[in-house]
C-alpha positions in Angstrom: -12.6 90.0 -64.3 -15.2 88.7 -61.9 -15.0 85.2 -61.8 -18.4 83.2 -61.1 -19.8 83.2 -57.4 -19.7 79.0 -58.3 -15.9 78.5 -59.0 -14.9 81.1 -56.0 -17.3 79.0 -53.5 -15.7 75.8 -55.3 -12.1 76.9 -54.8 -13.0 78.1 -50.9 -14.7 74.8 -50.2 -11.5 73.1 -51.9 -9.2 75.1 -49.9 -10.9 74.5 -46.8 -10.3 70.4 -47.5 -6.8 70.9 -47.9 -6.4 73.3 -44.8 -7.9 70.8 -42.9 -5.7 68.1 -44.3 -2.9 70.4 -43.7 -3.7 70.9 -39.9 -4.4 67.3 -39.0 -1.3 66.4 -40.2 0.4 69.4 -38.5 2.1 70.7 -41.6 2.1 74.3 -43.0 2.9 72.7 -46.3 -0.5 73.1 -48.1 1.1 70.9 -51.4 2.1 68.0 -48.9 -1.8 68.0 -47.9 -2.9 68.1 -51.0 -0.9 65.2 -52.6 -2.4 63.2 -49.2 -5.5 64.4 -49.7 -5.3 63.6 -53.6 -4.1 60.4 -52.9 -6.1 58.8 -49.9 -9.4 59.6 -52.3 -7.9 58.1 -55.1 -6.6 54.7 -53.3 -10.3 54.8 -52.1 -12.2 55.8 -55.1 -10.6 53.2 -56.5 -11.1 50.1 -53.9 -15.2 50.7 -54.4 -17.7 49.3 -56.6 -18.1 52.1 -59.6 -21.7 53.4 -58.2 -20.2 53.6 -54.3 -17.4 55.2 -55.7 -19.6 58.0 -57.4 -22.7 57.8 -54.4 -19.3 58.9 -52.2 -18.3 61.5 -55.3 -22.0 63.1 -54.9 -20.8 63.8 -51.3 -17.6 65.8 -52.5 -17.3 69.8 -53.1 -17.0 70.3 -57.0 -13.4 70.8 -57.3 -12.4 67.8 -54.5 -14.5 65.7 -56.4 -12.6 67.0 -59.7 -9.5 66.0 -57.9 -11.3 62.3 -56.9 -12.0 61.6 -60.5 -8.4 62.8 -62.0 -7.3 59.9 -64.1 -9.8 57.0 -62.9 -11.0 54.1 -65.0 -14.3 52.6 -63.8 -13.6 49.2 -65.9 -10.4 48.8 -64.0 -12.0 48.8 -60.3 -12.6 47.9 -57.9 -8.7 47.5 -57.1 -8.0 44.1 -54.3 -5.2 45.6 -52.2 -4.3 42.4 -50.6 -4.0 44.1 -46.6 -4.5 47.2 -45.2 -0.2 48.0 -46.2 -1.0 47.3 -49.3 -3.5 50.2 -49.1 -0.7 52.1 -47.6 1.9 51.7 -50.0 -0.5 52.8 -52.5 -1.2 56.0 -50.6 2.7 56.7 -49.5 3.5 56.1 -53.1 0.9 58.7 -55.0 1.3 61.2 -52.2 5.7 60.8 -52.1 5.8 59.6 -48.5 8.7 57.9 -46.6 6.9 54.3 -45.7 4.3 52.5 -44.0 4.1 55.0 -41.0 4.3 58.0 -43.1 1.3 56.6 -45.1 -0.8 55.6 -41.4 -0.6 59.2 -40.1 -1.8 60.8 -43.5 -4.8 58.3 -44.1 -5.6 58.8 -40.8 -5.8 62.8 -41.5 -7.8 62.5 -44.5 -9.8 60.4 -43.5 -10.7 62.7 -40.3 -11.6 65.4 -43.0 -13.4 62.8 -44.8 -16.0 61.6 -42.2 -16.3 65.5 -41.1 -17.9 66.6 -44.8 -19.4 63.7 -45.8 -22.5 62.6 -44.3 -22.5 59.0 -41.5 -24.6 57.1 -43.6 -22.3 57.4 -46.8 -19.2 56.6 -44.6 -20.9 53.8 -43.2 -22.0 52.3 -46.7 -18.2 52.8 -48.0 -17.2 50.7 -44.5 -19.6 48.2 -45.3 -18.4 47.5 -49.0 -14.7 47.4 -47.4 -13.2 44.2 -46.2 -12.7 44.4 -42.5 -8.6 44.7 -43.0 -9.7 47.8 -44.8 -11.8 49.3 -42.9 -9.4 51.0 -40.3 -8.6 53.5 -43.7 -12.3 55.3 -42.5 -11.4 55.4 -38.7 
């Protein structure tokens, strides 16, 4: 059976995210890059303001911005992480990551993949709306 041109570009364009992921943090381990990937978006998603959160969603490939919406609850957002390890925590936690280090290095390689699909001007609105501890997450 021939699957629809619209899922196969979906799944490329999803793929493509995650090998990107995978190759920033050096890893050949495409489920480690994933669960990064899964969880830097969600620890973001779920920082913003419900229509930030979903001007960034717009930005996302259809099955990347499946994976940004898993499980969220607009009425419980945005989320106050206290500091920028806060913010960490919550990523090393979701994506099963020994500590605070762990946690730097992967935000730091989703968050290259980030800025390179999603346009300057929507990464610069979600910097604005950040507090300025928070905004090293985007760099």
């Amino acid at each position: 059976m021939n699957e629809p041109s619209i899922i196969a570009r979906s799944v490329e364009k999803a793929h493509i995210w995650v090998n990107e992921v995978a190759e920033e943090l050096g890893t050949d381990d495409h489920g480690q890059a994933y669960r990064v990937l899964r969880a830097y978006l969600h620890a973001l998603r779920d920082r913003l303001p419900v229509n930030e959160a979903a001007q960034l969603a717009a930005q996302l490939p259809e099955l990347v911005r499946g994976i940004y919406y898993e499980g969220w609850k607009p009425s419980a957002t945005p989320v106050r992480y206290r500091n920028l390890a806060d913010f960490l925590d919550r990523v090393a936690e979701d994506a099963s990551l020994e500590g605070e280090t762990s946690a730097s290095y992967a935000v730091s390689a989703a968050s290259a993949v980030l800025r390179r699909h999603v346009t300057a001007g929507e990464i610069e609105d979600v910097r604005a709306i950040l507090p300025e501890e928070l905004r090293p997450i985007l760099d």
